[in-house]
C-alpha positions in Angstrom: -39.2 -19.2 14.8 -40.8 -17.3 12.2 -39.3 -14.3 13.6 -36.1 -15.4 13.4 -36.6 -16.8 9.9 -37.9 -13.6 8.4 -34.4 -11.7 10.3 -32.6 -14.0 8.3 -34.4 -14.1 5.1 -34.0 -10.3 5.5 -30.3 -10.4 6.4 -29.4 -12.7 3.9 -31.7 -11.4 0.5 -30.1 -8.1 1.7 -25.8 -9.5 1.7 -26.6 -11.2 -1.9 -28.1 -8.2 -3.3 -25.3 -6.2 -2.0 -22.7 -9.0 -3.3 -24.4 -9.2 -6.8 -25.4 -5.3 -7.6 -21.6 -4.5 -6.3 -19.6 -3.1 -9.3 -16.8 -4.8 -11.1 -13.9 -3.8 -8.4 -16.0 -4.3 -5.7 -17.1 -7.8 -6.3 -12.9 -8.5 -7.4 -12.4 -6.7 -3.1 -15.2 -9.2 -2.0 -13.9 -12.4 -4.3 -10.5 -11.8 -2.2 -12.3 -12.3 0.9 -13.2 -15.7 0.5 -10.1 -17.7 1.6 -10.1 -15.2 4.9 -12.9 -15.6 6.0 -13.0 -19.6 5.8 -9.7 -19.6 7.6 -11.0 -16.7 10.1 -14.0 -19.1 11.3 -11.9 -22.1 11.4 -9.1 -20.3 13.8 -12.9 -19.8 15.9 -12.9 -23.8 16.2 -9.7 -24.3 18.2 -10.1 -26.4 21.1 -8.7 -24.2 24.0 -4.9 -24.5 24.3 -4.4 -26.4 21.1 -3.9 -25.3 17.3 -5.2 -26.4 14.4 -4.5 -27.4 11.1 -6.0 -26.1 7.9 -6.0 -27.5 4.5 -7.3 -25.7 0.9 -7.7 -28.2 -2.3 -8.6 -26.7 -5.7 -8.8 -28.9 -8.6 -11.3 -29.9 -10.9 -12.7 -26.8 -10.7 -13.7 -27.7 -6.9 -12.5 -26.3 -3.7 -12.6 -28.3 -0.7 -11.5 -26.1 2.7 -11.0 -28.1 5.9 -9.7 -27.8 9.2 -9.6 -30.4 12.4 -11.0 -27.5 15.0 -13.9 -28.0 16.5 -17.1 -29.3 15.1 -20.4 -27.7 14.5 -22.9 -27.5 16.9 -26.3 -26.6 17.3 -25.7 -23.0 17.4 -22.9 -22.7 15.0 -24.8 -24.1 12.0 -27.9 -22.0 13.1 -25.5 -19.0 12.8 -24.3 -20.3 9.2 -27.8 -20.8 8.4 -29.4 -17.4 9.4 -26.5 -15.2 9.4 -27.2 -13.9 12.9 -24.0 -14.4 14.5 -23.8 -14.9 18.1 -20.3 -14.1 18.4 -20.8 -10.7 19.2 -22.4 -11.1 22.5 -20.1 -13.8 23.4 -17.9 -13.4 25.8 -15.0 -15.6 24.5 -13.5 -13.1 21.8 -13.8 -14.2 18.4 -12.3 -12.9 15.7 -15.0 -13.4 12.9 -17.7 -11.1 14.5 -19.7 -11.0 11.5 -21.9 -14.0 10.8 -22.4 -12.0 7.5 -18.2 -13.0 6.6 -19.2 -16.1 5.4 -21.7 -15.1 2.7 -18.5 -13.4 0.4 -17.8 -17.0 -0.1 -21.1 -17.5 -2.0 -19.3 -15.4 -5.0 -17.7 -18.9 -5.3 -20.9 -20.9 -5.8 -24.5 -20.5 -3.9 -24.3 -23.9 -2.7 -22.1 -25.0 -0.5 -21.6 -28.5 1.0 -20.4 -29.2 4.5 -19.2 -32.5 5.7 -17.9 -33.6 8.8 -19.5 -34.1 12.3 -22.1 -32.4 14.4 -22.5 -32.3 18.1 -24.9 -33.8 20.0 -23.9 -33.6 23.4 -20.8 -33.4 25.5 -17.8 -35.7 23.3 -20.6 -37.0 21.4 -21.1 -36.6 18.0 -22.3 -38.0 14.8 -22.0 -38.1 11.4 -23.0 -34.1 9.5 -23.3 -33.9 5.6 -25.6 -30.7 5.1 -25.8 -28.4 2.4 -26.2 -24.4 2.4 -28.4 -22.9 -0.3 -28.5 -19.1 -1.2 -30.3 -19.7 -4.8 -32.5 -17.9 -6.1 -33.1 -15.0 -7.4 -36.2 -13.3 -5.6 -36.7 -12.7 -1.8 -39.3 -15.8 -1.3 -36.8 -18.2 -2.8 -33.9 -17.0 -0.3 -37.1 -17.4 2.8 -38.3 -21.2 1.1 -34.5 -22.4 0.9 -33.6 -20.7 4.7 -36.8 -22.5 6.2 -35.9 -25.7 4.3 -32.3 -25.9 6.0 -33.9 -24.7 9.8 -35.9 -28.0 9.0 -33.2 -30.1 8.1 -31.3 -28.7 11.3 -34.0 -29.7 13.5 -34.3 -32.9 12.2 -29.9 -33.4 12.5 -30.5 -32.3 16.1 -33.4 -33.8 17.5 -32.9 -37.3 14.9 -31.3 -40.8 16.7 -28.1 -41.5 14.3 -25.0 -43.3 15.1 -22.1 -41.3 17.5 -18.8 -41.7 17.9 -16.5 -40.3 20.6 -14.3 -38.3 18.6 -15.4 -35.8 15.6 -13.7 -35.8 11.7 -12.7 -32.6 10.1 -15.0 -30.0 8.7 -15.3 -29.5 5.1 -16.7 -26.7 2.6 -16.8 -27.7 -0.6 -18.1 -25.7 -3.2 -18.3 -26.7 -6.7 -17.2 -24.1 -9.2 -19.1 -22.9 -12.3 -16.8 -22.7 -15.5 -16.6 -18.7 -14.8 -13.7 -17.0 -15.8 -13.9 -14.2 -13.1 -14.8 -16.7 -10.5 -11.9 -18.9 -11.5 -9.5 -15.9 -11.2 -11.0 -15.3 -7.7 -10.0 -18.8 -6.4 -6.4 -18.5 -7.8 -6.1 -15.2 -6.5 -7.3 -15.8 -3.1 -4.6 -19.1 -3.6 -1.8 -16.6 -4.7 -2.3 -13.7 -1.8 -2.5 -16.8 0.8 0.7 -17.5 -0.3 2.0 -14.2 -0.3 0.6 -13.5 3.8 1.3 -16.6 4.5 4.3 -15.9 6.9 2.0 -13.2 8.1 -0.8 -15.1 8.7 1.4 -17.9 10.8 3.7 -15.3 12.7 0.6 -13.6 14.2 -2.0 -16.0 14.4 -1.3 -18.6 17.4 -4.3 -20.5 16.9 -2.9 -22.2 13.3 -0.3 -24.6 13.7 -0.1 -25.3 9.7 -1.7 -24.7 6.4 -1.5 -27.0 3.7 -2.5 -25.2 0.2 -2.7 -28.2 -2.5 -0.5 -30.5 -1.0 2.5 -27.8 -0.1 2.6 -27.4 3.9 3.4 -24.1 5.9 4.2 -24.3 9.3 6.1 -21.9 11.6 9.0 -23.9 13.1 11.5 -21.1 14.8 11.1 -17.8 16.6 14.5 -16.7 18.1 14.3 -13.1 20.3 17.2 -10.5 19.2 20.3 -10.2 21.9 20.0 -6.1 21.8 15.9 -5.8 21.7 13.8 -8.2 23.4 11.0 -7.2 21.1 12.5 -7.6 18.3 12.2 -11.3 17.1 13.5 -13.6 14.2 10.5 -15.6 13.0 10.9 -18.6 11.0 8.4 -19.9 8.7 8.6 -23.4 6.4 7.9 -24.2 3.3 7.7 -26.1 0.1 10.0 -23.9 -1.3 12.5 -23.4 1.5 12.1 -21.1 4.9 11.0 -17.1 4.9 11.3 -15.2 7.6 10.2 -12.1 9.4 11.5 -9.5 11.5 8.8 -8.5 13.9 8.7 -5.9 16.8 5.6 -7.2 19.7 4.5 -4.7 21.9 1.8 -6.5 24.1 -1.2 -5.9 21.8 0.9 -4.6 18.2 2.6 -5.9 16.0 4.8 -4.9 13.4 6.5 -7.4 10.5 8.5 -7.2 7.9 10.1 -10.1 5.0 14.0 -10.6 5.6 16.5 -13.0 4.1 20.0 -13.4 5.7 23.3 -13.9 4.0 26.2 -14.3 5.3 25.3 -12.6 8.8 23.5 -9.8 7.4 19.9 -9.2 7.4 18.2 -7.8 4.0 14.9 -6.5 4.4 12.8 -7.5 1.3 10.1 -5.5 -0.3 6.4 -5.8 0.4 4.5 -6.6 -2.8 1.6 -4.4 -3.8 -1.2 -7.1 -3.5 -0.3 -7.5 0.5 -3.0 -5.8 2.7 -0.6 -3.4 5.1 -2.6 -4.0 7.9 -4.2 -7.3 9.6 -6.1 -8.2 12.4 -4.8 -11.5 12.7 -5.4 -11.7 9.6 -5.1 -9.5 6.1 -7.6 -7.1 6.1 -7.9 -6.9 2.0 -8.4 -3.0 0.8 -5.1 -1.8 2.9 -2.7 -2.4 0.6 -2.1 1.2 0.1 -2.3 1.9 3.8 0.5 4.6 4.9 2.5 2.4 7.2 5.3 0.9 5.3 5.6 -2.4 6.3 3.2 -5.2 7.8 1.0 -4.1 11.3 -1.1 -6.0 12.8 -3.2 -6.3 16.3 -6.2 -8.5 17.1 -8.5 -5.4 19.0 -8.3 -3.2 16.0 -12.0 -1.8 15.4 -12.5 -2.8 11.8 -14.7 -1.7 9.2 -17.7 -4.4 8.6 -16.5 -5.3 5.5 -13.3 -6.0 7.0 -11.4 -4.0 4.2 -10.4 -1.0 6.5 -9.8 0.2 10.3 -12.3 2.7 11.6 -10.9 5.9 11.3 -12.0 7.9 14.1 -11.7 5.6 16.5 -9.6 6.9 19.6 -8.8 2.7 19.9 -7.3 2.5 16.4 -5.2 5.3 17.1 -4.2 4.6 20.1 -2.9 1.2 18.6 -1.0 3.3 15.7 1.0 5.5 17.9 2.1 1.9 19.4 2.9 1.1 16.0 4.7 4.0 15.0 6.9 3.9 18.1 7.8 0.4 17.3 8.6 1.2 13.7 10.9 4.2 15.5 12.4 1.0 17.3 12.8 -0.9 14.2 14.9 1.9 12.6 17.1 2.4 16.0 17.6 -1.5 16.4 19.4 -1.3 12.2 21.6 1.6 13.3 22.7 0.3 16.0 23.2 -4.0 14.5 24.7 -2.0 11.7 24.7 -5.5 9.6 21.3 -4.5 8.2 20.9 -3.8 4.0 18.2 -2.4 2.2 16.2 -0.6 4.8 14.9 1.5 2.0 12.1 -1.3 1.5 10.7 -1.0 4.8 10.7 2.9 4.7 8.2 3.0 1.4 5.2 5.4 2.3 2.1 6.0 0.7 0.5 9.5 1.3 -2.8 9.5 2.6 -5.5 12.8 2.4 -8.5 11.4 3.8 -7.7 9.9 7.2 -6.6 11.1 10.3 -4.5 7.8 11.3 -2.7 7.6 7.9 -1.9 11.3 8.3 -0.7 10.4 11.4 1.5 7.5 10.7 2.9 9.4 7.2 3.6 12.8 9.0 5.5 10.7 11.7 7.7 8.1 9.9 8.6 10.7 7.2 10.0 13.2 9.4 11.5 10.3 11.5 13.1 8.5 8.8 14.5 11.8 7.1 17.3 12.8 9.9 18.2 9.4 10.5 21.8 7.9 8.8 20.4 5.0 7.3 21.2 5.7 3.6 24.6 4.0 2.8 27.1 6.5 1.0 28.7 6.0 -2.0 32.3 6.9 -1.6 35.5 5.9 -3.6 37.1 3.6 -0.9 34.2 1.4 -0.8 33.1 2.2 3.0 30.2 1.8 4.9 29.3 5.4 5.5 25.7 6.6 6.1 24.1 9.3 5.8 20.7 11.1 6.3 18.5 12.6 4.1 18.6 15.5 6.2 20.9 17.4 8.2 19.8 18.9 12.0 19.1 22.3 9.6 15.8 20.0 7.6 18.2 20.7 4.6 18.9 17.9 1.7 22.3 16.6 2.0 21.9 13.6 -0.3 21.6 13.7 -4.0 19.2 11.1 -6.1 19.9 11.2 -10.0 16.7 11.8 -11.9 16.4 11.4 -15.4 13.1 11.1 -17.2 13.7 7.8 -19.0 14.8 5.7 -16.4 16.4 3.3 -18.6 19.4 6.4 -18.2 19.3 6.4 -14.3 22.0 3.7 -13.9 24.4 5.7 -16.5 23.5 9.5 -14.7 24.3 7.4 -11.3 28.5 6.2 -12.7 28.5 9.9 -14.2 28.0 11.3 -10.8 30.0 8.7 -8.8 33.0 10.3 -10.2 31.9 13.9 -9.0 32.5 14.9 -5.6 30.3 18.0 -6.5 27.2 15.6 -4.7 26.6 13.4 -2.1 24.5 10.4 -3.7 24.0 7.1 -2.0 25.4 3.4 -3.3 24.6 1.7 -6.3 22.6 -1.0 -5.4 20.2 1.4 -3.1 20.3 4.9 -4.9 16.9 3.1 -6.9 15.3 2.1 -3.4 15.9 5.3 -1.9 14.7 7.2 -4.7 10.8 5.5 -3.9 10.9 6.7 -0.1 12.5 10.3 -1.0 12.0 10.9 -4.3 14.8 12.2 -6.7 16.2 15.5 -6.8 19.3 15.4 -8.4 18.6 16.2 -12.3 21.2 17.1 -15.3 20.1 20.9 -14.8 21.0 20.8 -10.9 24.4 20.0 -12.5 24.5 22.2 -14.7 22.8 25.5 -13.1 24.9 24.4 -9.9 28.5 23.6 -10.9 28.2 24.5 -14.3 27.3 28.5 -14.2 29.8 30.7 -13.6 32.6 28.1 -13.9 35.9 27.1 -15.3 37.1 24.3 -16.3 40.4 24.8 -13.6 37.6 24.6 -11.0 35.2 22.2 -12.2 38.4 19.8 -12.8 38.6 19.9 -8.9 35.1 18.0 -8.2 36.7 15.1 -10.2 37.6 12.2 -8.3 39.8 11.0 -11.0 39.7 11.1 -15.0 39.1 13.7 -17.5 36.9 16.6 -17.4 36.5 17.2 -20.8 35.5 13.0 -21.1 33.3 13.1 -18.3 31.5 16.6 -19.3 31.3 15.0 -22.9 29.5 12.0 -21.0 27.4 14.2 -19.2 26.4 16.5 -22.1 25.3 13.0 -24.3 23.3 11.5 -21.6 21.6 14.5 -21.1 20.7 15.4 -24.4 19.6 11.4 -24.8 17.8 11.8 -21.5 15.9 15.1 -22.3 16.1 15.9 -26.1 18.7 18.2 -27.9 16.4 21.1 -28.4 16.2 21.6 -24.3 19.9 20.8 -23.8 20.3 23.7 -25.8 18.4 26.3 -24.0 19.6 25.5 -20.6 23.5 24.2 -21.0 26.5 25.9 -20.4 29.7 24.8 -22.0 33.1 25.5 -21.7 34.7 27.8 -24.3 38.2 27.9 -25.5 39.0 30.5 -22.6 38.0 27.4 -20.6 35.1 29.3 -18.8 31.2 27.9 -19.2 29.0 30.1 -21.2 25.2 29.9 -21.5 25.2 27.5 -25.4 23.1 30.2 -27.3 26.1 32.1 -27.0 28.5 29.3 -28.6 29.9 28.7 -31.9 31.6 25.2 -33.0 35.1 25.9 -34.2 35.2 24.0 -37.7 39.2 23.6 -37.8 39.9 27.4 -37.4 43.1 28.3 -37.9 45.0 29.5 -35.1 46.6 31.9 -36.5 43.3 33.8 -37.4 42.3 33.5 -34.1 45.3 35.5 -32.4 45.0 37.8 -35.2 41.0 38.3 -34.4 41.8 38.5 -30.2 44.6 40.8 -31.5 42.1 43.0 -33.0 39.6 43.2 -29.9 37.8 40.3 -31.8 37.3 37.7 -28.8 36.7 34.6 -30.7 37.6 32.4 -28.1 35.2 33.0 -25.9 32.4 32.3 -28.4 34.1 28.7 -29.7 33.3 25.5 -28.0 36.4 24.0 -26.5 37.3 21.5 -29.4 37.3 18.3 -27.5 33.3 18.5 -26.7 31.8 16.6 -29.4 28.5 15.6 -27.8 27.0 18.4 -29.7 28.4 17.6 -33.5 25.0 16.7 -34.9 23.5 19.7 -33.5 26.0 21.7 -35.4 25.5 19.5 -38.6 21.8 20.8 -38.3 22.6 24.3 -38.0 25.4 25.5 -39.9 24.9 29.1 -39.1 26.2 28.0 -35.8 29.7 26.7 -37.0 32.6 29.0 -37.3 35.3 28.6 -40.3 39.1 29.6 -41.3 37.0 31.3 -44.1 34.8 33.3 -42.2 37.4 34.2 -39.7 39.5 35.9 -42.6 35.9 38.3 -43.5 35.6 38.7 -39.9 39.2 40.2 -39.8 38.8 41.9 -43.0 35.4 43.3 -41.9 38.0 44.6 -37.9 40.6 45.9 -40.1 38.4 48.1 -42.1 36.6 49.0 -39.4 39.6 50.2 -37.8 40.7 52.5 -40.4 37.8 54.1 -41.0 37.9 55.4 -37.6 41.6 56.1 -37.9 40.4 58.1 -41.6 37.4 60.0 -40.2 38.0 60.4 -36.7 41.9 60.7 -36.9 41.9 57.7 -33.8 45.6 56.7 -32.9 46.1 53.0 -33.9 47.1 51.2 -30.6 50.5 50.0 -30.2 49.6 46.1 -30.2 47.6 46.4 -33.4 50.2 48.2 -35.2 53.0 45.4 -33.8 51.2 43.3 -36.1 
């Protein structure tokens, strides 16, 4: 025994150490934990065949977790006590394999208090009310409070008390401090709870509900798709109304994703931040930026022992991935071909992983998947349902996604280009989601370097679905310089002058009521004003002008300008006896 109680001592001084020298973040990652790993050792205690039911209380700053699984025996409050788990070397799987889970919880309070019934022997059980105590702040007390509960074990086991023939639920309660951090920590293990809870019920067959301060959850429906048997419909209740998942079962993977269905069409729903990505069985917390981009889960993933990650290099774990991936693959397929699916974009969300060889994997193989498949509906002016890939079979762009650099300007850039069959740019309501799995790529200077240089107005006027040029390049010329800043507009625009053809702006003058008979008389004279003046009717640049004068052309400086020609012209007639050209001399 006193080998076994110095292993434990060891093992546990050694967890709290780790759990109170752990930085900030670190202790917030383990504060997480707490709810998982109380609900991970109570899915242990089903009774074979059956399911249990869970409950969490907090109020008053107490938390009281229970389930009706099986009771503790012998072994399992030796376990709890020294934190040398036998479940390991048992041959029934377990999903808790580390007996050191249980001591994240202690970041809720170092005492906890366990009620319910113990086993004597076979359907025989009696009354258990024992409390676990990590105090202390030195090695010798962690030893003198281990030895004092192995004591008070013996004495439960081998002590004559009254039994009964059936067993009460177990109860943890822990009592909190008034902590602000630990406070947080209970009502944020409450709030992602409620966030995986769908998750947690869809691929854990062990739970049959979870009641979270009074409100119930429960999985109630699971209907299997007419067109892929592995996709399924799972339905999940609630106090506030049934979610439901999509999920994709291959044997030992799963895949999942939040739906919501209106009127015969399924909308996927996006994945919040704060959900791990991947679970086995239940949320592994630290893989919320996992590159897979919805839910997947299997119960023989090889896990990290902190339970925050998958190991790596494990040929297991990838093995399990590439069944994952393929499933994903099926996902996409099974949309194209129900064709009553919306918003696909929030189950096509990837994060971009360096440092591991199965997130490469999975981000190298969705991204290139996903990119030549039509699954981004087209905006077009009839109102179809059209899609379109990203890319063609060539690995070239096809679709255009406004960017802007305040996006408060993204919806406005979006109804400029809707009227502008110059690029292909997806609906509306999607063009945002789309723009977080590709990126955008469509910019005011695409516009302008693309359809812009080298143009007319005759031929721009054709890219118009319907309406104005002159209004719609007077739109696009304000948003822009709202979007980006006058003093860039003006480096890099071209604009149409009055021989309707785009000219770089440096090059333009703003025609300040000219009158038109001094401009014949200067085009007369060789003088091509009109290609230097801004077509009249673009006024997105007026206060630009207002700022720089030197840039605005008059009747007044139109009549020195032909003063200035005509002297010009007969000097060289005077001195070098030129020939005054018949069209000049007309006039």
């Amino acid at each position: 025994m006193n080998k076994v109680l110095d292993a434990s001592s060891n093992t546990i001084w050694d967890e709290l150490k780790k759990i109170r020298e752990s930085t900030e973040a670190t202790k917030k990652i383990i504060r997480r934990r707490w709810i998982w790993e109380l609900i991970q050792n109570a899915s242990d205690c089903t009774p074979k065949n059956e399911k249990i039911d869970i409950g969490i209380d907090y109020a008053n700053n107490k938390v009281i977790f229970s389930h009706n699984g099986l009771p503790f025996s012998y072994e399992n409050l030796l376990d709890l006590i020294t934190q040398i788990s036998s479940k390991q070397s048992s041959e029934e799987k377990k999903i808790g394999k580390f007996g050191t889970g249980f001591m994240s919880t202690h970041l809720l309070s170092e005492i906890v208090q366990i009620e319910g019934s113990f086993v004597k022997k076979e359907h025989n059980y009696t009354k258990l009310d024992f409390t676990v105590d990590r105090t202390g702040n030195e090695y010798s007390d962690i030893k003198t409070n281990t030895k004092i509960m192995l004591e008070q074990l013996g004495i439960l086991n081998n002590g004559q008390s009254e039994l009964k023939d059936h067993y009460d639920d177990t109860k943890f309660i822990y009592l909190i401090e008034d902590d602000v951090e630990i406070m947080e920590a209970v009502e944020q293990g409450i709030k992602d709870l409620n966030e995986t809870m769908p998750y947690v019920l869809a691929f854990n067959n062990n739970i049959n509900s979870i009641t979270c301060n009074g409100d119930v959850y429960r999985k109630v429906k699971e209907l299997t798709s007419s067109i892929n048997e592995k996709v399924k419909l799972v339905q999940i209740e609630g106090p506030n109304g049934n979610r439901e998942l999509l999920i994709l079962n291959d044997n030992s993977v799963t895949i999942a994703c939040a739906i919501e269905r209106i009127d015969n069409e399924i909308h996927f729903l996006p994945i919040s931040s704060s959900i791990p990505k991947v679970f086995c069985e239940f949320p592994l917390v630290g893989t919320e930026e996992f590159s897979f981009p919805i839910i997947v889960n299997s119960a023989i993933f090889e896990v990290e022992r902190d339970r925050n990650a998958i190991r790596d290099n494990n040929e297991a774990n990838m093995e399990l991935i590439i069944k994952a991936v393929s499933l994903f693959k099926e996902l996409i397929s099974y949309c194209l071909e129900h064709k009553s699916t919306r918003n696909e974009f929030n189950i096509c969300i990837l994060n971009k992983s360096n440092e591991s060889n199965i997130q490469e994997y999975c981000y190298t193989e969705i991204k290139k998947y996903i990119e030549k498949k039509p699954i981004i509906p087209l905006h077009n002016d009839l109102g179809g349902s059209n899609r379109i890939a990203f890319k063609n079979s060539s690995d070239q762009i096809v679709i255009g996604i406004p960017l802007t650099i305040d996006e408060e300007n993204r919806d406005l850039f979006w109804d400029i280009l809707s009227n502008f069959k110059g690029v292909t740019i997806p609906t509306k309501n999607t063009y945002q989601g789309w723009a977080k799995v590709f990126g955008t790529n469509v910019p005011f200077s695409w516009i302008n370097d693309t359809f812009f240089k080298d143009s007319n107005i005759e031929k721009l006027n054709s890219y118009l679905t319907n309406g104005n040029i002159l209004e719609w390049l007077n739109m696009f010329y304000n948003l822009w310089i709202q979007d980006a800043g006058i003093d860039k507009v003006v480096t890099a625009a071209f604009v149409p002058n009055q021989n309707n053809e785009f000219v770089k702006f440096e090059r333009i003058y703003l025609d300040n009521n000219i009158d038109w008979e001094l401009k014949n008389i200067l085009v007369l004279l060789e003088e091509n004003i009109l290609f230097t003046l801004l077509i009249k009717e673009i006024t997105a640049f007026e206060r630009y002008f207002q700022e720089n004068p030197k840039r605005v052309k008059t009747s007044e400086k139109c009549s020195e300008k032909i003063d200035e020609r005509v002297s010009q012209i007969l000097s060289k007639e005077t001195i070098d006896r030129i020939e005054r050209k018949e069209h000049i001399q007309n006039h």
